[in-house]
C-alpha positions as CSV (number, residue, x, y, z in Angstrom):
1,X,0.0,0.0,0.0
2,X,1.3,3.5,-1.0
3,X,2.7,5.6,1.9
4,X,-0.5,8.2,2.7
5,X,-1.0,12.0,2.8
6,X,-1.3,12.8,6.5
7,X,-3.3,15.6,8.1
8,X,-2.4,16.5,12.3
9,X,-5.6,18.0,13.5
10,X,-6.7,19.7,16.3
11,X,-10.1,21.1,15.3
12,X,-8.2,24.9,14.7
13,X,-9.1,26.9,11.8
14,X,-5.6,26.2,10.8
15,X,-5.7,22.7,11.1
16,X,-8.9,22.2,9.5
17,X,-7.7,23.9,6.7
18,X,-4.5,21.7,6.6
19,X,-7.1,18.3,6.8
20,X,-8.9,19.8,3.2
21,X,-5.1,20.1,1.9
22,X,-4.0,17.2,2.4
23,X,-7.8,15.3,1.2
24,X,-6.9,17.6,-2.2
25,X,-3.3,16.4,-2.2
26,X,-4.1,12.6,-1.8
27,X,-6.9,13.4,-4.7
28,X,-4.0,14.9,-6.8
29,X,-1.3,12.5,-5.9
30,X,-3.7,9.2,-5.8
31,X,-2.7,8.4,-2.4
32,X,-5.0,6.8,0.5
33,X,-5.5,9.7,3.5
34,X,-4.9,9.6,7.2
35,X,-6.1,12.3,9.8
36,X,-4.3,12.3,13.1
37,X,-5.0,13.4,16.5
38,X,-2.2,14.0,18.6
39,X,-3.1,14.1,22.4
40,X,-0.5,13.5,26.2
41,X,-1.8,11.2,28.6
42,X,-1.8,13.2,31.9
43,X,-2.5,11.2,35.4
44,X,-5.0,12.6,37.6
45,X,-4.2,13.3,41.5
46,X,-5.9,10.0,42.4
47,X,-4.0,8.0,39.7
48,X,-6.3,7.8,37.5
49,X,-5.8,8.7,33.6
50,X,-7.7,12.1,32.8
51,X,-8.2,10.4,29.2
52,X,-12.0,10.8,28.9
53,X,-12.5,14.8,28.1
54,X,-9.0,13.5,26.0
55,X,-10.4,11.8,23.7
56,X,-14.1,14.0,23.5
57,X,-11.8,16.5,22.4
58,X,-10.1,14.5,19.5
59,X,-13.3,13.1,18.7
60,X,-14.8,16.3,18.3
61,X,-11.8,17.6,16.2
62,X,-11.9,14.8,13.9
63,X,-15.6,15.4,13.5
64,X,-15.1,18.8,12.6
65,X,-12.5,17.3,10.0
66,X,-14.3,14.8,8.8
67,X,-17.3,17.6,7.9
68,X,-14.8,19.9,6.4
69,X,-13.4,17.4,4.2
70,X,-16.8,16.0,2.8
71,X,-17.8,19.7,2.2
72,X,-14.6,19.7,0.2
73,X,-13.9,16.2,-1.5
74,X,-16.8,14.4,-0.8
75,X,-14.8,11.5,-2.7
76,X,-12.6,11.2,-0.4
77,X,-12.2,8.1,1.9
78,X,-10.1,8.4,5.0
79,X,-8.6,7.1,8.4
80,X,-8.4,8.3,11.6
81,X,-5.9,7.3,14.3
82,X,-5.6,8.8,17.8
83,X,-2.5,8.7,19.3
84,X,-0.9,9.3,23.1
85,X,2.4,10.8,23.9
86,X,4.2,14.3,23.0
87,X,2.9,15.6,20.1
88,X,6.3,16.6,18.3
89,X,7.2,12.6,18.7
90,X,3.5,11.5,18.1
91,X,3.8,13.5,14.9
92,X,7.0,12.7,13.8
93,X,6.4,9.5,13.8
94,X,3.4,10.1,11.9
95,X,5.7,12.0,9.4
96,X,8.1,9.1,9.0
97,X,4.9,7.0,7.6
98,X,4.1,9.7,5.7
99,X,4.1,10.7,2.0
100,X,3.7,14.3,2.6
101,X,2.4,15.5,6.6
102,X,0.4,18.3,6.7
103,X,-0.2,20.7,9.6
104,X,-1.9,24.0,10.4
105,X,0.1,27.0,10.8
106,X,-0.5,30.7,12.1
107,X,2.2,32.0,10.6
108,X,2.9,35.3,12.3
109,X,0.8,34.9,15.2
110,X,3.0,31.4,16.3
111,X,0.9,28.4,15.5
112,X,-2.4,27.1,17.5
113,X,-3.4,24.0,19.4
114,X,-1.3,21.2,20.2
115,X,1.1,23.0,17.0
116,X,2.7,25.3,19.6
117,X,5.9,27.1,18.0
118,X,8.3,24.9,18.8
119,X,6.1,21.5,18.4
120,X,5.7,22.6,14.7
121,X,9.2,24.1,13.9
122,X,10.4,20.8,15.6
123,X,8.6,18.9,13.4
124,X,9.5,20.3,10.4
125,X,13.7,20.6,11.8
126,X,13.5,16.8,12.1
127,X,10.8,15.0,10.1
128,X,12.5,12.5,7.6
129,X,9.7,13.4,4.7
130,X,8.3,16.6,3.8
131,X,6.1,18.6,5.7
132,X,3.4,21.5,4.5
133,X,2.1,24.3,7.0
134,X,-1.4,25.3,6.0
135,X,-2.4,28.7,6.8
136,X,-6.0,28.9,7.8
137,X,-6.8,31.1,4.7
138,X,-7.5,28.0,2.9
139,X,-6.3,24.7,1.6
140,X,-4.9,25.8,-1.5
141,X,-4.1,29.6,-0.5
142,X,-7.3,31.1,0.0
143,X,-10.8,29.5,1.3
144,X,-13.5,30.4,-1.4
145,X,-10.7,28.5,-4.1
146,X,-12.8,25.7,-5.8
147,X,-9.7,23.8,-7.8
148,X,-10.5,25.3,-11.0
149,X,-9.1,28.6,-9.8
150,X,-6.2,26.9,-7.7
151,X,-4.8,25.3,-10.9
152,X,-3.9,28.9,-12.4
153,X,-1.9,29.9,-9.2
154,X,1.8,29.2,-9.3
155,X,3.5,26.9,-7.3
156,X,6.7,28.7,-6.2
157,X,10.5,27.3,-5.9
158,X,13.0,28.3,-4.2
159,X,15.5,27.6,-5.8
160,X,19.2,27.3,-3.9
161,X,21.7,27.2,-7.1
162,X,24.1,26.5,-4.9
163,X,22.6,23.4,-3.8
164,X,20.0,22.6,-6.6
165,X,18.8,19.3,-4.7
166,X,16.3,16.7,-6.8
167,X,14.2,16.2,-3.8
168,X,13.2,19.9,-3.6
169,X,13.3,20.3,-7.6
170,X,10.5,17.0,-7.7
171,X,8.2,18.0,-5.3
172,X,7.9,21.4,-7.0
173,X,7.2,20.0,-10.9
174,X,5.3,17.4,-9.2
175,X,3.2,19.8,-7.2
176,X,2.6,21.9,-10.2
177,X,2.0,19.3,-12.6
178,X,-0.7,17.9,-10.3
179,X,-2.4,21.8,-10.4
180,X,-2.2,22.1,-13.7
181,X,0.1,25.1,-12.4
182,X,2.6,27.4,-13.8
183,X,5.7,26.9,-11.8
184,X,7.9,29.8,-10.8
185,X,11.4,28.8,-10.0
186,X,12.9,31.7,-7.9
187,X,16.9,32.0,-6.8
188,X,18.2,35.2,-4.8
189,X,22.2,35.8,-5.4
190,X,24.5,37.9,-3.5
191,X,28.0,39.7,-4.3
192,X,30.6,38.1,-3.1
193,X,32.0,40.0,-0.4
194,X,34.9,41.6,-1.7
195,X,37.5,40.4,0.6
196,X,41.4,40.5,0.0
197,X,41.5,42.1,-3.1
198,X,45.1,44.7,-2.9
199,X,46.9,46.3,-5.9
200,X,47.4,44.7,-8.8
201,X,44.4,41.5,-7.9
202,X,41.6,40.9,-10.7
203,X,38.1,42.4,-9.0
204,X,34.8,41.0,-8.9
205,X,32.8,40.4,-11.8
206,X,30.6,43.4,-13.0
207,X,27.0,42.9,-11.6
208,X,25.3,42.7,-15.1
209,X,27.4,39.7,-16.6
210,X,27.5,38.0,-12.6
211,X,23.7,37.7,-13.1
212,X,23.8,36.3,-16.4
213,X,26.5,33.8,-15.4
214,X,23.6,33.0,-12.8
215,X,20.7,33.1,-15.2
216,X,22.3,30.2,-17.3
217,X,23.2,28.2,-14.6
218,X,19.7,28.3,-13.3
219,X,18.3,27.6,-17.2
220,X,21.2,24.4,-17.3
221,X,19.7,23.5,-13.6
222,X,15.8,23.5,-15.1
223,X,16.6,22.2,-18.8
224,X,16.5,18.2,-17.5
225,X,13.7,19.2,-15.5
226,X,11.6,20.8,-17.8
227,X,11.9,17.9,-20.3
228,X,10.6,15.5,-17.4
229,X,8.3,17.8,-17.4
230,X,7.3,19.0,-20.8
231,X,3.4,19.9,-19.9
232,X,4.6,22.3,-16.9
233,X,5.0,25.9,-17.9
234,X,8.1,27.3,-16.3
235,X,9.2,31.1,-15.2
236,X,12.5,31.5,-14.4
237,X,13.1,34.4,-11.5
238,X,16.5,35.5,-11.3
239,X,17.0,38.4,-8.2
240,X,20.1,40.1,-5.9
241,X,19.8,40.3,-2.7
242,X,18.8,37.7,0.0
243,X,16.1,34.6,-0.8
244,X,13.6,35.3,1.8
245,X,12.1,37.9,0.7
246,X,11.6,37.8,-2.9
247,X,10.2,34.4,-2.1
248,X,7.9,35.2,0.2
249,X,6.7,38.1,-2.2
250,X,6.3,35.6,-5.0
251,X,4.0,33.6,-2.6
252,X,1.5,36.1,-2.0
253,X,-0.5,35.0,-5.0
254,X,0.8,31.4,-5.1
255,X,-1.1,27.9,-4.3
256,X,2.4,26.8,-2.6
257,X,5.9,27.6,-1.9
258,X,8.1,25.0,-1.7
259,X,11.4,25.4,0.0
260,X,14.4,22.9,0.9
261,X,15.8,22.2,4.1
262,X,19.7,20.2,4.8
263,X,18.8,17.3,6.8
264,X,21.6,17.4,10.2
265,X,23.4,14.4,10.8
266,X,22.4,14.4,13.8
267,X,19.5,15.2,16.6
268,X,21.1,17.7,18.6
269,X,21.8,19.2,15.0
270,X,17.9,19.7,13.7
271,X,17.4,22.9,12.3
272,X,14.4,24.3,9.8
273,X,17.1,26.9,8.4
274,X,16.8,30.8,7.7
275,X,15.0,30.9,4.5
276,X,12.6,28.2,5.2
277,X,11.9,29.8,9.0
278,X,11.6,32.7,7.6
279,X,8.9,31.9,4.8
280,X,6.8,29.8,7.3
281,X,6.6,32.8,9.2
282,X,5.9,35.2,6.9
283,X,4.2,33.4,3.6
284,X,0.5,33.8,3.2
285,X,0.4,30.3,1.3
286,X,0.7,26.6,2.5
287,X,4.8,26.1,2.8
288,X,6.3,23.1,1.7
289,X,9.3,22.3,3.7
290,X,11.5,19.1,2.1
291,X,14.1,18.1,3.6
292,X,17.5,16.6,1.8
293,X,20.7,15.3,2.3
C-alpha cells in the first residue's frame, strides 16, 4: 500500500484547513488519506488517567474534519488514528509514515493548538519526509478557491543554485504538474564580499554579466527538469539580494511555496534553516518544507 497523505488536526481553523489540503493532495497524488489526533496522557491526583474529556476533544476535532473534508472532496475516503504521547514525537512518527504531513500554521501569530511554535518548527527541523504548514486562509491559499481557480496559481520554488537538490526540484514539478500550475522557479544571489582584493588582484565580476552567469546556470539547472516535465509551464526568476524575501513576495498570489531544508546528521543538530523559517513565518500560502541530504 502507497505511503499516505497525513493531516495532524486539532479542530483549529488552521488545522482544518491543513485536513482539506491534504484530502486535495491525496486526490492529486492518488494516495489513501490519514487524519491524526495527537493528544498526552496526563495522570490525575488519584491515579487515574484524565483520558475521557482527552479523547471527546479528539473526537470532536476529527468530526469537525471529517465535515470539512466531505464539504470539500466528498470523494474522499479516510482514516483516523488517535494517538498518546508528545505531540512533536506522536507527529514525527506520523511523518516518517508519511508521503507528505500536513499541519496547520498561524504563521505570524505562532501556530495554535497542540502546534505550539516549537512542536511545529520541531517537526519540520527533524521529520525524515516533507512537511506542509497550511495557513487557515485555505487549503490551497485562499478559502473560497474551488480547484479550477487553484490550478492557475503558481507553485513557487525556491531555488538554492548553490545546492540545486532533486528532492526539492520534484516536489515542485510534481506539485505543479498535479495543479495544472505554472511553476515559478525563484533563486536570490548575492555579491561576493569583496575580501582580500590589494593592488594589482583581478576584481569582482561586473554585476550585469554575474547575473547572467547565474541566469544560465539556473536555465542548465531546469533544462533536464523541464523535459521531465514538458506539460509544466516554467518562469525562471532570477534576483540580488537575500532569498527570503523575494520568495515570500512571490507567494503572495501562489497555491504553494516550496522550500528545501539540509537534513543534520544528527538530533542535537535539527534545524528548519533561515529561509525556510523565515517563509513559514511570513508566507501567506501553504509552505512546503522538504528536507535533503
Amino acid at each position: 500500500m502507497p505511503p499516505p497523505v497525513i493531516a495532524g488536526v486539532d479542530g483549529s481553523a488552521e488545522s482544518l484547513a491543513a485536513a482539506e489540503w491534504a484530502a486535495r493532495e491525496s486526490v492529486r497524488r492518488k494516495r489513501p488519506l490519514r487524519l491524526v489526533h495527537a493528544w498526552s496522557w496526563h495522570p490525575r491526583q488519584d491515579g487515574e488517567p484524565a483520558t475521557a474529556a482527552q479523547r471527546l476533544a479528539a473526537r470532536r476535532a476529527l468530526r469537525q474534519a471529517e465535515e470539512r473534508i466531505g464539504r470539500a472532496c466528498p470523494q474522499v475516503c479516510f482514516e483516523e488514528e488517535q494517538v498518546e504521547g508528545p505531540a512533536t514525537a506522536a507527529l514525527l512518527r506520523a511523518a516518517a509514515q508519511a508521503d507528505v504531513l500536513a499541519l496547520g500554521s498561524r504563521g505570524l501569530s505562532g501556530f495554535t493548538g497542540f502546534l505550539v511554535g516549537s512542536v511545529a518548527l520541531g517537526v519540520v527541523a527533524r521529520a525524515a519526509r516533507p512537511v506542509v504548514l497550511v495557513p487557515a486562509a485555505g487549503a490551497d491559499g485562499y478559502d473560497t478557491a474551488g480547484p479550477e481557480e487553484t490550478g492557475r496559481r503558481d507553485v513557487v520554488l525556491g531555488l538554492d543554485l548553490a545546492d540545486p537538490c532533486e528532492e526539492v526540484i520534484e516536489f515542485a514539478f510534481e506539485a505543479a504538474q498535479g495543479r495544472g500550475s505554472r511553476l515559478r522557479a525563484v533563486h536570490a544571489w548575492q555579491q561576493p564580499v569583496p575580501f582580500g582584493f590589494g593592488p594589482g588582484e583581478i576584481g569582482l565580476i561586473g554585476e550585469p554579466r554575474r547575473a547572467d552567469e547565474w541566469r544560465d546556470f539556473m536555465a542548465a539547472v531546469l533544462h533536464t527538469w523541464r523535459d521531465k516535465y514538458p506539460g509544466v509551464d516554467v518562469v525562471e526568476t532570477l534576483t540580488e539580494g537575500r532569498p527570503a524575501a523575494p520568495l515570500i513576495r512571490a507567494a503572495s498570489a501562489a497555491s504553494l511555496l516550496v522550500v528545501g531544508r539540509r537534513i543534520a546528521q544528527g538530533p542535537a543538530l535539527a534545524r528548519t534553516g533561515p529561509v525556510a523559517h523565515a517563509v513559514i513565518h511570513h508566507a501567506g500560502c501553504p509552505v512546503a518544507v522538504v528536507p535533503h541530504e
